[in-house]
N, C-alpha and C positions, 0 to 999 in steps of 0.2 A: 504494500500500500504506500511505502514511498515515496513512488516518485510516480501518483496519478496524475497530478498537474502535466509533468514532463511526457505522458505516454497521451496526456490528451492533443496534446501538442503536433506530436506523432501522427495521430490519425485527423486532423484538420487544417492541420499547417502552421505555422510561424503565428500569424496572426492572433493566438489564444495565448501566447505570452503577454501580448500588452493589452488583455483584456482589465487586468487587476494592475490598480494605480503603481507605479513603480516601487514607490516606498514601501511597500504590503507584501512584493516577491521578496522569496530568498534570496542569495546570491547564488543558490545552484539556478532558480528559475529565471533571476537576471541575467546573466551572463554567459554560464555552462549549458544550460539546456539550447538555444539559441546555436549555439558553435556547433553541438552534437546532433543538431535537428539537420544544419548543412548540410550530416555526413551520411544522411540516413537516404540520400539517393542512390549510392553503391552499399552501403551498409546496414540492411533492411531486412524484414521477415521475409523475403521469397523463400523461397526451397534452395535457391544456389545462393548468397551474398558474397559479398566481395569478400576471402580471407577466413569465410563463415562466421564472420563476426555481427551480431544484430543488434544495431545501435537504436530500436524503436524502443526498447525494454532493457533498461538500464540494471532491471533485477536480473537480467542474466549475462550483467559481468563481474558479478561476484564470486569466487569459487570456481570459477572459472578457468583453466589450463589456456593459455595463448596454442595456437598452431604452431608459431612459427620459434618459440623457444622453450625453455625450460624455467617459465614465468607464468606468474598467473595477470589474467590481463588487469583487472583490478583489484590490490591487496590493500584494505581497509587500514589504513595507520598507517601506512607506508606507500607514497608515490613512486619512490626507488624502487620498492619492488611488484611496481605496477607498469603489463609491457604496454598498455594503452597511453600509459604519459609516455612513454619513451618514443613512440611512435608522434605523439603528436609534439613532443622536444626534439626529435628529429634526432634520438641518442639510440636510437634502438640497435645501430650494428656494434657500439661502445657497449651494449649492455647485453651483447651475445646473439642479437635477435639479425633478422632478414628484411630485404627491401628497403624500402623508402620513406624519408618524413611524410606523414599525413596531416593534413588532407594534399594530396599532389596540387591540386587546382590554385590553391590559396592555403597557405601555412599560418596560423593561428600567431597570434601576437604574444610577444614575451609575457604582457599582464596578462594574457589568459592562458598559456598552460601553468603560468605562478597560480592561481588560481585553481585550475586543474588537480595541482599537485598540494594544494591548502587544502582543496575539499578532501580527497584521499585521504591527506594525512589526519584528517577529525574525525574520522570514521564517518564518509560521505553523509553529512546533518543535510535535512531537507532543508 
């Protein structure tokens, strides 16, 4: 139950972010959710996604094993050993993993994988 806001987000578009006055979202639904909604046009519920990674439902990057290393893609308390920051810090072949900084298109600004890696480390607070 989480992250409803963020999954509603998912199935209607961008636009249900700035439904609720800015001061009243979290900073996961200000800033984070917004960055991860971008990515969810290769990184989605099909049956194939990009990586098999499904960024529509954020409850299933916890506990989670990476494909591409010997990481879990999100570890609650710790960004370092989350392969989803490394990937979008662009640190992933430093931290053993494969390919490329994501998002390829457009790379995430230094205050928002700082952020990224803040929410991580508090054990992802809605």
């Amino acid at each position: 139950m989480r992250y409803v806001v963020f999954l509603g987000c998912m199935s209607i578009g961008a636009a249900c972010v700035e439904e609720s006055p800015p001061e009243q979202l979290s900073a996961f639904e200000r800033d984070l959710a917004p960055q991860l909604l971008a990515c969810t046009a290769c990184h989605n519920n099909t049956e194939a996604p990009e990586g098999g990674l499904n960024l529509t439902d954020l409850n299933t990057l916890t506990d989670i094993p990476s494909q591409q290393m010997d990481m879990m893609l999100i570890e609650p308390g710790n960004h370092l050993r989350s392969y989803l920051w490394h990937k979008v810090n662009g640190t992933q072949s430093i931290a053993g993993g494969l390919g490329q900084r994501m998002p390829i298109a457009h790379a995430w600004s230094e205050e928002n994988v700082t952020l990224l890696g803040q929410w991580i480390d508090l054990g992802l607070p809605e």
